[in-house]
C-alpha positions in Angstrom: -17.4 -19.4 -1.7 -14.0 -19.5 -3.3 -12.9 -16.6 -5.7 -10.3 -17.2 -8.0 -9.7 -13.7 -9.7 -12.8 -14.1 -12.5 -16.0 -12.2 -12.0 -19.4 -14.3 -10.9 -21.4 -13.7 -14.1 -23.8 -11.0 -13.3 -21.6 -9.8 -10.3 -20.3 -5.7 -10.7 -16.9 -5.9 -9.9 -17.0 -3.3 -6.9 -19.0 -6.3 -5.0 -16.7 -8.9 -5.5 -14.8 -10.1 -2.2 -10.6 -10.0 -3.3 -10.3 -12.8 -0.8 -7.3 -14.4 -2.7 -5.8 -11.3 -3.6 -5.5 -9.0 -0.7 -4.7 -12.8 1.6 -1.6 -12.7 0.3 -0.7 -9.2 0.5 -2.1 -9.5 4.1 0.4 -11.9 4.9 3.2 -10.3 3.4 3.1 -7.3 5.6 2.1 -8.9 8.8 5.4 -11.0 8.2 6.9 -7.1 7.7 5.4 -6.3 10.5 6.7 -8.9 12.9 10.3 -9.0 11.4 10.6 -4.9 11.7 9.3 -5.2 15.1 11.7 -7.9 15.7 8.7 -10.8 17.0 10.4 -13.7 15.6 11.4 -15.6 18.4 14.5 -17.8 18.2 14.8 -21.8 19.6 17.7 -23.4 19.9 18.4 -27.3 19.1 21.1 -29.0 21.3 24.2 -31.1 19.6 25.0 -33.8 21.9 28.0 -35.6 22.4 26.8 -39.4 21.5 29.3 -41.2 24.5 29.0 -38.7 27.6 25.9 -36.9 26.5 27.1 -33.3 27.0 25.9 -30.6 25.2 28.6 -28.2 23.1 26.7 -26.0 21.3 23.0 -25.3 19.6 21.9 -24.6 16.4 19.6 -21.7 16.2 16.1 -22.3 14.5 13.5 -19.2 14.0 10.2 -19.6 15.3 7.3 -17.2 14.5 3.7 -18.7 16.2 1.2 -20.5 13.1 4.2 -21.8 11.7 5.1 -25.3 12.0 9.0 -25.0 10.8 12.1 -22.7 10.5 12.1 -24.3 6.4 8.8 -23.4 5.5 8.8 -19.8 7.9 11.7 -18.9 5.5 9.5 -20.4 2.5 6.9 -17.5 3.1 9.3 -15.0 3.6 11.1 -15.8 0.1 7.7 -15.5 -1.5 7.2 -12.4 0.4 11.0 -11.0 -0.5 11.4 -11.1 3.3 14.0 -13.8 3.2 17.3 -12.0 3.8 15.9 -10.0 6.0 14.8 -12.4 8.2 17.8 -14.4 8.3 19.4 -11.1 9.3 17.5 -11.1 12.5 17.7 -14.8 13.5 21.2 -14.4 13.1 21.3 -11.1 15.2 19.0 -12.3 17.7 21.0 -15.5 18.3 24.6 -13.8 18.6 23.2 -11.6 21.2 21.6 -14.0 23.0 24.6 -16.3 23.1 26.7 -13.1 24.0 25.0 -13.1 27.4 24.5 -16.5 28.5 25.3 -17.8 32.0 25.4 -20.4 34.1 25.1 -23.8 32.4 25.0 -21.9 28.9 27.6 -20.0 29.4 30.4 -21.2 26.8 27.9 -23.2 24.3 28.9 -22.7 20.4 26.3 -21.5 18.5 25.0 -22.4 15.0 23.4 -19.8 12.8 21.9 -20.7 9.4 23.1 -18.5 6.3 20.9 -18.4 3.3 22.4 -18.6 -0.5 21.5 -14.6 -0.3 23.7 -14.5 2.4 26.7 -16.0 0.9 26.3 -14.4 -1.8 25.6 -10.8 -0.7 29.1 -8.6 -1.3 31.0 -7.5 2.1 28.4 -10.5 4.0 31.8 -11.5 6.1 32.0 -7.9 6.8 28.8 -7.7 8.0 28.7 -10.6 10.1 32.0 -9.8 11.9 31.0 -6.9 12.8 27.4 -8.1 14.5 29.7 -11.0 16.6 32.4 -7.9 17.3 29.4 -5.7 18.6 27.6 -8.4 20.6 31.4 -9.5 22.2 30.8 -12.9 21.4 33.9 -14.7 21.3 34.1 -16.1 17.4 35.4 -18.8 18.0 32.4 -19.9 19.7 30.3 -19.2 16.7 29.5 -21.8 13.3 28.0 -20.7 10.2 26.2 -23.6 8.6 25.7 -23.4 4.5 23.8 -26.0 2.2 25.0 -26.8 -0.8 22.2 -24.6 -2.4 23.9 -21.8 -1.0 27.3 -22.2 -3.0 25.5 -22.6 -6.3 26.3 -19.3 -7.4 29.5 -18.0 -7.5 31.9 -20.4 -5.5 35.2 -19.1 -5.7 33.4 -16.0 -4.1 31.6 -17.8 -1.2 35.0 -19.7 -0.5 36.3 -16.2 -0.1 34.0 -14.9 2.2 33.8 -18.2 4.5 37.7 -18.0 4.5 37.5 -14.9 5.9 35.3 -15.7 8.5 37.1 -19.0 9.6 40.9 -16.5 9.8 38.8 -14.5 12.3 37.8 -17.6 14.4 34.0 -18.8 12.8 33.5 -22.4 12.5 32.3 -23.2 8.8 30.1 -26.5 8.7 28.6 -28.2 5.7 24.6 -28.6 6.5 22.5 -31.6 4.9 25.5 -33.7 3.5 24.0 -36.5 1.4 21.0 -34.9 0.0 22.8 -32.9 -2.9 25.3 -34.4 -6.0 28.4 -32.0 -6.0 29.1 -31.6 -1.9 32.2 -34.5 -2.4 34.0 -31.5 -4.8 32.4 -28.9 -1.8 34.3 -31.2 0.4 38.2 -30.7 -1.6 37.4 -27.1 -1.9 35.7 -25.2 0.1 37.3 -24.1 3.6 35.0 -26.7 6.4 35.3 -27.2 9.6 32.3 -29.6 10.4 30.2 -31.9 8.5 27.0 -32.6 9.4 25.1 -35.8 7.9 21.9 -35.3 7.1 19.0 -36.8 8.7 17.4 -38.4 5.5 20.9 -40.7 5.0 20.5 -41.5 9.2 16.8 -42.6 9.1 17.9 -45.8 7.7 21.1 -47.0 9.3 19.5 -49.1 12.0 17.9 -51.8 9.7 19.4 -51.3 6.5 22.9 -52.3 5.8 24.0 -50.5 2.1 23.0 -47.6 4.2 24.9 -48.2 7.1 28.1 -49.2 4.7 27.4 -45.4 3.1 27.5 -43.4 6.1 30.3 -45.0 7.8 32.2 -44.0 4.3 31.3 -40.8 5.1 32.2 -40.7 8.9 35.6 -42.5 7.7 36.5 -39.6 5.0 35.3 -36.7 7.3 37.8 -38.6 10.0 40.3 -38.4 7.2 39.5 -35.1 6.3 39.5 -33.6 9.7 36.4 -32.4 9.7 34.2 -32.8 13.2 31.0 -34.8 12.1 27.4 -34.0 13.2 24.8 -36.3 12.5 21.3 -34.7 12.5 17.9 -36.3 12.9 18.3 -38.8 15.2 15.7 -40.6 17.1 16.1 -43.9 18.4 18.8 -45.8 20.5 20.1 -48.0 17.7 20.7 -45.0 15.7 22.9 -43.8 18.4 24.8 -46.5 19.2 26.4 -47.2 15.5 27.1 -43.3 15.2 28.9 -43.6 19.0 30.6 -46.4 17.2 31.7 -45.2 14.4 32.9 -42.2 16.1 30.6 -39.5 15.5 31.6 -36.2 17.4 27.5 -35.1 17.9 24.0 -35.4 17.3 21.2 -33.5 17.1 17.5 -35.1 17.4 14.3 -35.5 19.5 16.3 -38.5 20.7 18.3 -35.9 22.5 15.9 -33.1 22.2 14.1 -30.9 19.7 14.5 -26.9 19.4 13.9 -25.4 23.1 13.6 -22.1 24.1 16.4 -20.3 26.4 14.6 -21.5 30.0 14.2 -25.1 28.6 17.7 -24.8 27.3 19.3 -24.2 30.6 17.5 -26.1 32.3 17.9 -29.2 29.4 22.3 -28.4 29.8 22.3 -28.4 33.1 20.7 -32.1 33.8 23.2 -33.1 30.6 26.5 -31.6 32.7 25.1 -33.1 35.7 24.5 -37.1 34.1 27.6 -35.9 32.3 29.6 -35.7 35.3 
C-alpha cells in the first residue's frame, strides 16, 4: 500500500505507516552518515592519448554502492544539502590518493570535478591550495574541471578564483563543451587550459557529417586557441580515428576504459605504457 501523506478514511493517525516521509529523511542521513565517515569511494576514468594509447592523467568520479552514477550520487546529495560537502571529500580523497601513487601511476594528472558551490564559495582557491599543499601533490599535476553551470553566477569572481589557481600551477579545463549556449564567450574570457568536448556532440561524428563539420570547428579553434582538447564519451573505432585525425590530444570512453578503481588502474597503465612502448 502506498501512502501519500493523506489519512485512510477511518484510519487514527498514530497507525498510519510515514513510509514516504521518514524514506526520505532516512536517506538523507544515511548519505550523512557515509560522507562524515568518509565511505564514498573514489574511481578514476583514464584519458588516453588517441595515436600511442598512453594514459596522462584520470578524472576522478565518486562512487557510493546503490548508485549507478557520480551525476545522479551528487543529485541526492543536492536534495539532501549534502552537495558541497561531498564534493569536498571526492576532491580530498582524490588529491591524496594521487599524492601517493607509484609505480605505473606515479606522475598521472588528476581531474577533480568542482561544483557551481564550489566556484562560487568565497576563499574556494584558498581552500583548495591548501588541500594539494598538504597532500604534497605537485599542482601542476592537478586539473579542475567546471561546466558552464558552474560560472552562471558571478563570473568575474570565478575567473578570479581559477586564475588564482592556474598562477599556482592547476590546470583549468572546460567540461561538457557543446551542450550549453554561452561557453564560445567562456572560451574569450575565462582563464582555460583544456577543452573537453562533450560526449553528446561525439556520439554522432562517425555517420553524420554536419556533425563531423561542427566538431572539427571546434578542434580547429581550441588548436587556435591553445587549449589541449579532450574528447569524452567515446566508444567505437571510427570515433577514434577522426578525433586521431583531426588532432585530438585525448579521450576518455569505454572504448578505452570506463571509471576503475586504484588496482584496475595500475594494472590498466601499465599494459597502456607497455603497448605504448
Amino acid at each position: 500500500m502506498f501512502w501519500w501523506g493523506k489519512a485512510q478514511i477511518g484510519q487514527r493517525a498514530s497507525d498510519r505507516p510515514q513510509v514516504l516521509v521518514e524514506e526520505p529523511r532516512r536517506r538523507d542521513q544515511l548519505l550523512e552518515a557515509v560522507i562524515s565517515h568518509q565511505r564514498i569511494a573514489v574511481a578514476y576514468q583514464p584519458q588516453i592519448d588517441p595515436v600511442s594509447g598512453a594514459v596522462a592523467g584520470v578524472e576522478a568520479l565518486a562512487r557510493w554502492d546503490g548508485v549507478d552514477s557520480a551525476d545522479q550520487l551528487f543529485a541526492r546529495a543536492a536534495r539532501s544539502g549534502l552537495s558541497e560537502r561531498l564534493s569536498r571529500l571526492v576532491q580530498r580523497k582524490a588529491l591524496r590518493a594521487a599524492s601517493s601513487w607509484e609505480g605505473p601511476l606515479k606522475g598521472l594528472r588528476i581531474s577533480i570535478n568542482l561544483l557551481p558551490e564550489d566556484l562560487a564559495r568565497e576563499r574556494f582557491d584558498h581552500w583548495l591550495l591548501g588541500e594539494i599543499d598538504a597532500c604534497g601533490i605537485d599542482p601542476r599535476r592537478v586539473t579542475v574541471e567546471i561546466t558552464e553551470s558552474a560560472l552562471l553566477g558571478d563570473v568575474e569572481a570565478a575567473g578570479r578564483r581559477l586564475s588564482r589557481l592556474r598562477e599556482a600551477g592547476v590546470k583549468v579545463a572546460l567540461d561538457d563543451f557543446g551542450t550549453g549556449y554561452a561557453s564560445l564567450a567562456y572560451l574569450a574570457s575565462l582563464p582555460l587550459d583544456i577543452l573537453k568536448i562533450d560526449r553528446g556532440l561525439i556520439a554522432g561524428i562517425a555517420t553524420g557529417e554536419r556533425v563531423r563539420t561542427v566538431v572539427r570547428a571546434i578542434v580547429r579553434l581550441a588548436r587556435e586557441l591553445g587549449l589541449t582538447i579532450v574528447v569524452e564519451g567515446v566508444e567505437s573505432t571510427v570515433q577514434l580515428a577522426l578525433l586521431a585525425e583531426w588532432g585530438c590530444d585525448f579521450y576518455q570512453g569505454f572504448l578505452g576504459a570506463g571509471a576503475l578503481d586504484e588496482p584496475e588502474l595500475a594494472r590498466f597503465v601499465a599494459v597502456s605504457m607497455a603497448k605504448a612502448a
